[in-house]
C-alpha positions as CSV (number, residue, x, y, z in Angstrom):
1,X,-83.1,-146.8,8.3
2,X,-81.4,-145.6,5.2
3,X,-78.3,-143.8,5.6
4,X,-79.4,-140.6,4.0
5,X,-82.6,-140.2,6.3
6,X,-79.7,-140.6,8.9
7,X,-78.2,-137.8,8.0
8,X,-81.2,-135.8,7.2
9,X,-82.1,-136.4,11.0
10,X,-78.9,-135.3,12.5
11,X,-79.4,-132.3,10.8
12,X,-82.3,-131.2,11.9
13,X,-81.7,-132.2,15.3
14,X,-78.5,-130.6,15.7
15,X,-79.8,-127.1,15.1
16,X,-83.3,-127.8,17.2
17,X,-81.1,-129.2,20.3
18,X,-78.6,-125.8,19.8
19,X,-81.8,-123.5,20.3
20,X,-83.4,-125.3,23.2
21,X,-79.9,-124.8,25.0
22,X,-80.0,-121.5,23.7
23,X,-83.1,-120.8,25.2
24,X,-82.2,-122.3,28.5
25,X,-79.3,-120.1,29.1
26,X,-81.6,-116.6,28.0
27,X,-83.6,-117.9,30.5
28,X,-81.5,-118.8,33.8
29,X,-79.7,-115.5,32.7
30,X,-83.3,-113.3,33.4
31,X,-84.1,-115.2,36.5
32,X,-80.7,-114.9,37.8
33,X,-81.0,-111.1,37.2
34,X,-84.4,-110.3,38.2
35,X,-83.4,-112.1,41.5
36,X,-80.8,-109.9,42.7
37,X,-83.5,-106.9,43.9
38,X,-83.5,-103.4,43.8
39,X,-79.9,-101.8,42.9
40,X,-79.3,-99.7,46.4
41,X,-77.5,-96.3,45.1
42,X,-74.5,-95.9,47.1
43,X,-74.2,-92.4,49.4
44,X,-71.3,-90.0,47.7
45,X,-68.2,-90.3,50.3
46,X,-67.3,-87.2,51.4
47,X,-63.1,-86.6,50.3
48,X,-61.1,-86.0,53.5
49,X,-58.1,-84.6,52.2
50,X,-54.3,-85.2,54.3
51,X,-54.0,-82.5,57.3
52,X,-51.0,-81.1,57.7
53,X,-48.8,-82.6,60.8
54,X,-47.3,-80.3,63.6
55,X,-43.6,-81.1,63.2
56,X,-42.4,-79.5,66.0
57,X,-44.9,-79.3,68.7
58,X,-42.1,-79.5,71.6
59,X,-40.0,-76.5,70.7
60,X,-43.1,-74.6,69.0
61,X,-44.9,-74.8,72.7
62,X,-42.4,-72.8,74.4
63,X,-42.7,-70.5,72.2
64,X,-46.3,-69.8,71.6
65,X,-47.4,-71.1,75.1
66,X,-44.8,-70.7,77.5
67,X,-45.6,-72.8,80.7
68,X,-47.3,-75.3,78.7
69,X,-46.8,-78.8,79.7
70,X,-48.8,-80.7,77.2
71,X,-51.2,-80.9,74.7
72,X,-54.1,-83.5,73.5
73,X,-54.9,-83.6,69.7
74,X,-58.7,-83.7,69.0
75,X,-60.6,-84.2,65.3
76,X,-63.5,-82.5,64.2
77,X,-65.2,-83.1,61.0
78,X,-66.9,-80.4,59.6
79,X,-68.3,-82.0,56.0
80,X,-71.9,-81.6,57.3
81,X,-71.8,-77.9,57.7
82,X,-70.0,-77.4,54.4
83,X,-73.0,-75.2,53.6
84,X,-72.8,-73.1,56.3
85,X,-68.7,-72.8,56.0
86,X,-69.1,-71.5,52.2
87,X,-71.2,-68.9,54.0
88,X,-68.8,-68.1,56.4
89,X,-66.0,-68.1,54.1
90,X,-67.3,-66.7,51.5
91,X,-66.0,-69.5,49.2
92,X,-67.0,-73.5,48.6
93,X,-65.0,-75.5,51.6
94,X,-61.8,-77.4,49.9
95,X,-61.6,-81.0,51.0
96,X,-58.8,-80.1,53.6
97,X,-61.5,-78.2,55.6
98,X,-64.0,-81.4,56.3
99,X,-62.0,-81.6,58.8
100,X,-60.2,-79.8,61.6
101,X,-57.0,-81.2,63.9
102,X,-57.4,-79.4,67.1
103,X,-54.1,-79.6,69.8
104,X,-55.0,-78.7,73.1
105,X,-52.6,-77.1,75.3
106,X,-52.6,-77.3,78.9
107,X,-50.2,-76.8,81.7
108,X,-51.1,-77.4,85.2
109,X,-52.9,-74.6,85.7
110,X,-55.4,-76.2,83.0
111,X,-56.1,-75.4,79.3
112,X,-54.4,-72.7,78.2
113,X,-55.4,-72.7,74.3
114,X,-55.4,-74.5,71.0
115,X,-52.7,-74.9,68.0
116,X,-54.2,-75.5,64.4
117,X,-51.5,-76.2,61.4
118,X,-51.8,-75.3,58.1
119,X,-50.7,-75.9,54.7
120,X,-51.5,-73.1,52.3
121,X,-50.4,-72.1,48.6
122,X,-47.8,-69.6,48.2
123,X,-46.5,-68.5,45.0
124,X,-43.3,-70.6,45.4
125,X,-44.9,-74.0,47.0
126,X,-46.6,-74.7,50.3
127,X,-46.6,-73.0,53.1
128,X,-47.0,-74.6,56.3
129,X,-48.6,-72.6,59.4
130,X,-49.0,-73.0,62.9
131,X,-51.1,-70.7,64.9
132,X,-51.9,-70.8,68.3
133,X,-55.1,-69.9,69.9
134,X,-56.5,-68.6,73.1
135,X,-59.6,-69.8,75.0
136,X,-61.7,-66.6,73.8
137,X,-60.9,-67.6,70.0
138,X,-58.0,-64.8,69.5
139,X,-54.7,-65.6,68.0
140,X,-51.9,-65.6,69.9
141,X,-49.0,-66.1,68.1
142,X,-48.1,-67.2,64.4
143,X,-45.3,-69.7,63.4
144,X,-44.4,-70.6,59.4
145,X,-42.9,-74.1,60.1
146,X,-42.1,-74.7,56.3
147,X,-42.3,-72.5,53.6
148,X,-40.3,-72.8,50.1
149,X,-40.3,-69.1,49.3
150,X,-37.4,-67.1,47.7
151,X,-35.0,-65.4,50.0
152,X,-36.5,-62.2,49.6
153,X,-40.0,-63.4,50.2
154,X,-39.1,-65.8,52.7
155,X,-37.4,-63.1,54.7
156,X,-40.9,-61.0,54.5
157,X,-43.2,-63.9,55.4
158,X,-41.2,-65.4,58.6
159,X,-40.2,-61.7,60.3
160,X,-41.3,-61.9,63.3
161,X,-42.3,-58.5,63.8
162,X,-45.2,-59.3,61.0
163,X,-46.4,-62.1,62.0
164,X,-47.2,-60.3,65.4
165,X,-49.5,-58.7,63.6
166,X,-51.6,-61.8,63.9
167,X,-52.2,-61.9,67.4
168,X,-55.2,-60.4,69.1
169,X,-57.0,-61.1,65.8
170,X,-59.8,-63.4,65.5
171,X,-62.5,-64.7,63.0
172,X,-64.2,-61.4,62.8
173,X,-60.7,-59.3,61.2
174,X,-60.4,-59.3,57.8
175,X,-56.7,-60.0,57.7
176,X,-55.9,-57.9,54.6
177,X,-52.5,-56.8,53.9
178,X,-52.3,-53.1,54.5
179,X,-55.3,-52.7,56.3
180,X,-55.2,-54.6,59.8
181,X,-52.0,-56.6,58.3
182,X,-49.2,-54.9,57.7
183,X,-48.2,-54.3,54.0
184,X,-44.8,-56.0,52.6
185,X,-42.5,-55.9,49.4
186,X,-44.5,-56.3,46.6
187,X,-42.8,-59.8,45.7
188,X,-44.2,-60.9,49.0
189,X,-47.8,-60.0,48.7
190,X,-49.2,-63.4,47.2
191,X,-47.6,-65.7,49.5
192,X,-48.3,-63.3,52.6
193,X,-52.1,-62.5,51.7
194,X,-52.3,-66.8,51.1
195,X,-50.9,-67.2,54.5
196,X,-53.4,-64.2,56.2
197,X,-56.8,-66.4,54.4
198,X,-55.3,-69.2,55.5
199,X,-55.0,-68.2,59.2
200,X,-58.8,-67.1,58.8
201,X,-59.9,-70.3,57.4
202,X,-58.5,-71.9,60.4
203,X,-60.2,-69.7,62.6
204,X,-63.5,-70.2,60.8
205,X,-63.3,-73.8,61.0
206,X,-62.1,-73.3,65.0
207,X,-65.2,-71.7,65.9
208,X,-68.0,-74.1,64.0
209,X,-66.5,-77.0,65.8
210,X,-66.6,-75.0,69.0
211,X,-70.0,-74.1,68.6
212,X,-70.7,-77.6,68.5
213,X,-72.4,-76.6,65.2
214,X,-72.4,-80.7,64.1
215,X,-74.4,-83.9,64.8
216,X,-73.1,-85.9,67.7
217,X,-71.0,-88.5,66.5
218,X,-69.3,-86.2,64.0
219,X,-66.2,-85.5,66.2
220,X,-63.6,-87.5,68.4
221,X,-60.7,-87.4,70.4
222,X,-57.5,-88.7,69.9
223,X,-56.9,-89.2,73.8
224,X,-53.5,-89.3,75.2
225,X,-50.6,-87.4,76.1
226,X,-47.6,-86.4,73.5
């Protein structure tokens, strides 16, 4: 064959076996696509945001539940009756209320209440909380187990003879300052009135998971002894 049809061939062939392999791979590409099935849309996670730890649940007992012997930490998650909670609340749920830590306290006697901790937004930094609970759902004493506070408003927030204006009050009170709270200095009013919602909140939450207001695998125990 002469040289030139030669190249004249490879030319055209070149090109024509390019597309075929072309082709090919447009093809395998479409099958391999249309073989995966039906894209499954995954469920929106609900955010569970840190809860805040009990630091000092030994020395805190004595003081909020004297007698008390020992205590059993239960969790409760609330993200299915976040409807219901903005209700209650009167605000949307944040993502630290999907769910609640619970500590029992018992003493040989039996159960004498719960403690729930807090962290809450003062005007200085957080502010933690621990507030103890009796079996009817009243408070029954208040502790501020951090706080970052100037002296002035720390000193306001942490008296104790405020923060026994806590107990007896439950989820119905409406914890404002100078009407069932007492009032304070007026530097102290933010971080107080953020520590009075925040007892609320906690109380709110408290009695949807004692309603048993959830489906039944939405709670569990952290069983044990501490």
């Amino acid at each position: 064959m002469p040289q030139g049809c030669d190249t004249d061939m490879r030319r055209t062939l070149v090109p024509a076996v390019l597309l075929v392999l072309g082709l090919a791979l447009l093809i395998r590409s479409r099958v391999s696509v249309n073989t995966e099935g039906p894209r499954v849309a995954r469920a929106a996670q609900i955010e569970l945001a840190p809860l805040c730890p009990w630091r000092e649940p030994q020395r805190d007992l004595q003081e909020l539940f004297p007698g008390a012997t020992n205590y059993v930490t239960e969790t409760r998650i609330l993200s299915g009756l976040r409807p219901q909670l903005q209700q209650r609340l009167g605000r949307v749920p944040g993502a630290e209320e999907n769910a609640l830590l619970i500590h029992r306290v018992t003493s040989s006697s039996g159960q004498l209440g719960s403690v729930l901790v807090r962290r809450v937004k003062g005007e200085h930094g957080g502010i933690e909380i621990v507030t103890a609970v009796d079996r009817q759902g009243a408070v029954n004493g208040v502790l501020i187990q951090s706080q970052r506070e100037p002296a002035v408003i720390a000193q306001a927030i942490t008296s104790k003879q405020w923060l026994a204006g806590f107990v007896a009050k439950d989820v119905n009170s409406p914890m404002r300052l100078g009407h069932d709270l007492q009032d304070l200095v007026p530097e102290a009013r933010t971080s107080a009135q953020a520590i009075a919602d925040g007892i609320r909140s906690q109380l709110v939450l408290l009695s949807f998971a004692e309603q048993g207001l959830r489906s039944p695998n939405s709670g569990h125990s952290d069983a044990g002894k501490h």
